[in-house]
DRENBA-489721 format. One record per residue (C-alpha): y, z, x. Coordinates in Angstrom, 2 decimals, decimal comma. Each point is the difference from the previous one (the first is absolute). Example, Ala and Ser with C-alpha at 12.3 -4.5 7.8 and 13.67 -1.06 7.14 Angstrom:
2
((-4,50; 7,80; 12,30))
((3,44; -0,66; 1,37))
This chain:
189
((1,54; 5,19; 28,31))
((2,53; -2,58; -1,00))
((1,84; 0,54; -3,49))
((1,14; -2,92; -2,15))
((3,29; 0,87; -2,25))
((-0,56; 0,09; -3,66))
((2,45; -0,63; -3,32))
((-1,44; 1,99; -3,17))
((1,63; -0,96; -2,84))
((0,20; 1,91; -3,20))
((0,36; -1,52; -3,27))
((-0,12; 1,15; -3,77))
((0,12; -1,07; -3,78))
((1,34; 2,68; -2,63))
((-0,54; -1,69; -2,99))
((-2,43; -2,28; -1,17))
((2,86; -2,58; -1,08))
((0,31; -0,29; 4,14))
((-3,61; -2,03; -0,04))
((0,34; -3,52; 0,41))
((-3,80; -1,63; -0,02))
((-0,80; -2,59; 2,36))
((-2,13; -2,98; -2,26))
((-3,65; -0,01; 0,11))
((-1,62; -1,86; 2,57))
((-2,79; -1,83; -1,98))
((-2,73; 0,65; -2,44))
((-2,34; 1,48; 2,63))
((2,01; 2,80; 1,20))
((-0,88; 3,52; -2,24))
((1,15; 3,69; 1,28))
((-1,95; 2,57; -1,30))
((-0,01; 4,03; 0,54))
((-2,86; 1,02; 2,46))
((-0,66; 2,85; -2,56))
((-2,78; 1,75; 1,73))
((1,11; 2,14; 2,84))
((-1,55; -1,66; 3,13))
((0,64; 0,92; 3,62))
((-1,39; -2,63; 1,47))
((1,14; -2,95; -2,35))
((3,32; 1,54; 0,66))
((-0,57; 0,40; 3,93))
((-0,82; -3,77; -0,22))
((3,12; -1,27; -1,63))
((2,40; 2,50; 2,48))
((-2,26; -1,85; 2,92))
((-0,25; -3,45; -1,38))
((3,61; -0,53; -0,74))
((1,94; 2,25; 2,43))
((-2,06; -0,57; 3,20))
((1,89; -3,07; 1,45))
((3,21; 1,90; -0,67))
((-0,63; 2,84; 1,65))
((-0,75; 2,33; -3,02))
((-1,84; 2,95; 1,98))
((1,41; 3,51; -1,30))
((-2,52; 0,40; -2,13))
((-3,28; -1,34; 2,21))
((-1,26; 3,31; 1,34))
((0,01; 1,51; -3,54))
((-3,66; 1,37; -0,97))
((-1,89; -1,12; -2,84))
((0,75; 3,44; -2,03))
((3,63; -0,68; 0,72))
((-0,47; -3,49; -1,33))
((-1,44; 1,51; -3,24))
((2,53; 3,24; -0,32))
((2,83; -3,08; 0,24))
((-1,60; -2,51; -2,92))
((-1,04; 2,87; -2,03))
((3,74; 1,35; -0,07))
((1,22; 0,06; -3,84))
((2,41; -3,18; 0,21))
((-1,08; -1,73; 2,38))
((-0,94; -4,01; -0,92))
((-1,17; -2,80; 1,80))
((0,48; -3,33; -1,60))
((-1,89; -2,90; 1,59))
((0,83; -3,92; -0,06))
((-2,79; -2,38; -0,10))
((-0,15; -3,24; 0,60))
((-3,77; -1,88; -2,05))
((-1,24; 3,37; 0,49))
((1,12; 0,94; 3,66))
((2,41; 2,92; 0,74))
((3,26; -1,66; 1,69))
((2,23; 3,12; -0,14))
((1,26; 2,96; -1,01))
((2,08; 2,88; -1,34))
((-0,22; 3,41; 0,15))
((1,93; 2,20; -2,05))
((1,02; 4,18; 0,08))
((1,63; 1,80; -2,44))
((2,21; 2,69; 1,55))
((2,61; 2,97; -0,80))
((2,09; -0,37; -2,64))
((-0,78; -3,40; -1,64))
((-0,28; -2,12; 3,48))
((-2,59; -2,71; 0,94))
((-0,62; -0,98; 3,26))
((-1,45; -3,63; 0,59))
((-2,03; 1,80; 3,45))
((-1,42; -3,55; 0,44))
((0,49; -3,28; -0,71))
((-1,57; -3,38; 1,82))
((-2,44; -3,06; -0,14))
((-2,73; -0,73; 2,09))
((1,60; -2,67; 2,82))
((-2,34; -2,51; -1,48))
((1,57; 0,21; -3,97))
((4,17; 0,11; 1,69))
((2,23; -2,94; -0,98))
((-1,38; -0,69; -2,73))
((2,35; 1,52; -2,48))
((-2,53; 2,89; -1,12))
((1,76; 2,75; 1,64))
((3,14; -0,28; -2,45))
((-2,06; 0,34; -2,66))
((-2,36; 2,86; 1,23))
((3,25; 1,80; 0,47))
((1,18; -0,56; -2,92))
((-2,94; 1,11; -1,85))
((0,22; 3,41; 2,70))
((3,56; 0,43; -1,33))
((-0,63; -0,25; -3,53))
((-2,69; 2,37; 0,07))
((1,59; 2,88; 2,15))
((2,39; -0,27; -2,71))
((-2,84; 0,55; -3,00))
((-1,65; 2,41; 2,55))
((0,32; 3,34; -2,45))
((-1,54; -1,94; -2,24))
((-3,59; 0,07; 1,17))
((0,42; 3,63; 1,47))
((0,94; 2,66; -2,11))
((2,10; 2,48; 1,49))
((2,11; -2,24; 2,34))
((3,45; -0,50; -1,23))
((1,42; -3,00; -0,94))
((0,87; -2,18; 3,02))
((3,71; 0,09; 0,72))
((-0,16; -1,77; 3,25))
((-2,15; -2,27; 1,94))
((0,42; -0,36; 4,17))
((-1,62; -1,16; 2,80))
((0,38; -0,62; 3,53))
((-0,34; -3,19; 2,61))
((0,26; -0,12; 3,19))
((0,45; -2,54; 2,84))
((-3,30; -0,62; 0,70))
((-1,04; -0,89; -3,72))
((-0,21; -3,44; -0,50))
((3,42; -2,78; 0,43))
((-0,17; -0,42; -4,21))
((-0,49; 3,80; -0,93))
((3,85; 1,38; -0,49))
((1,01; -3,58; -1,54))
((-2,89; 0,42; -2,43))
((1,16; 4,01; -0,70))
((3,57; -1,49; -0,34))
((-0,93; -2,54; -2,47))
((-1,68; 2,12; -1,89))
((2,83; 2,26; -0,49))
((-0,02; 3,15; 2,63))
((2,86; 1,20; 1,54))
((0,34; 0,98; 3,72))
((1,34; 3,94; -0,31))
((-1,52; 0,35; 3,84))
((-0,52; -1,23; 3,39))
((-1,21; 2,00; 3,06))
((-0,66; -1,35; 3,42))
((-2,63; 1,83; 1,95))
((-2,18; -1,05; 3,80))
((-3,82; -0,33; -1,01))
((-2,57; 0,33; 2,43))
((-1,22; -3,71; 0,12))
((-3,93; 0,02; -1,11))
((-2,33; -2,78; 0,45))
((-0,80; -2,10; -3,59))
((-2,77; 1,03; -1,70))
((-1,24; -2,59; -2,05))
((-1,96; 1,55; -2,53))
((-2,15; 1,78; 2,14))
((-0,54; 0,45; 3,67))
((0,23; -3,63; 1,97))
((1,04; -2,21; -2,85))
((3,27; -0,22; 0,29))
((1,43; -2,90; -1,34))
């Protein structure tokens, strides 16, 4: 099997002073919380925006892992729409002492370049910050992080730059090189 080799950066925010909001995009843009716990609305949006760039660790996972994962105090997924059609998205995790983890972040190919993803970040940001907030029992988030790698898309560490992460990481690693995905089996974009 041939490997590709693969950059994984890792970035973070420790105060909420460090977020720097992209603008909105337009009047028809709204990000809401997906609020009920849903495997498969959340196996679409993994599928729908990671399958042309190569998103697969989490593909064989079963439908009870699906729900055990979404059900998981902290845990948010915040969606972008565009007149009523998801476009992205941005998954949050509240971890050990005061840490949130943006696990995902992306927009569906057809919604990128078109200036919604700042903004859905920004949003993500913002509320990993106020996370505690709607979950009693977290702590108060002292530091927001994420990581990107080289096969994200060209825009994605300018966009986490702009909005005010920090690199504090960078690991180089050979991949096995998989076949696309697409959303599902054969539609690879």
């Amino acid at each position: 099997m041939s490997t590709i080799t693969v950059t994984t950066w890792s970035l973070e925010q420790t105060s909420p002073a460090d977020l720097r909001p992209a603008a909105v995009p337009g009047d028809d843009i709204r990000i809401i919380r997906a609020e009920v716990p849903s495997p498969e609305f959340s196996r679409f949006l993994y599928t729908a925006v990671g399958g042309d760039i190569r998103w697969t660790d989490r593909l064989g996972m079963t439908y009870a892992e699906w729900q055990e994962w979404v059900d998981r105090p902290g845990v948010e997924t915040w969606v972008a729409y565009e007149k009523g059609t998801p476009a992205g998205y941005v998954q949050l995790e509240a971890q050990d002492e005061g840490a949130v983890e943006i696990v995902y972040f992306g927009l569906i190919p057809a919604f990128r370049g078109r200036r919604i993803g700042g903004h859905l970040l920004s949003q993500g940001v913002a509320r990993a910050w106020d996370l505690a907030e709607r979950w009693p029992g977290l702590p108060q988030t002292k530091r927001v992080w994420l990581h990107t790698c080289s096969k994200d898309g060209p825009h994605a560490m300018d966009n986490y730059l702009r909005r005010g992460f920090r690199l504090f990481d960078t690991k180089v690693d050979q991949e096995p090189e998989v076949e696309t995905p697409g959303p599902w089996p054969g539609a690879a974009i």
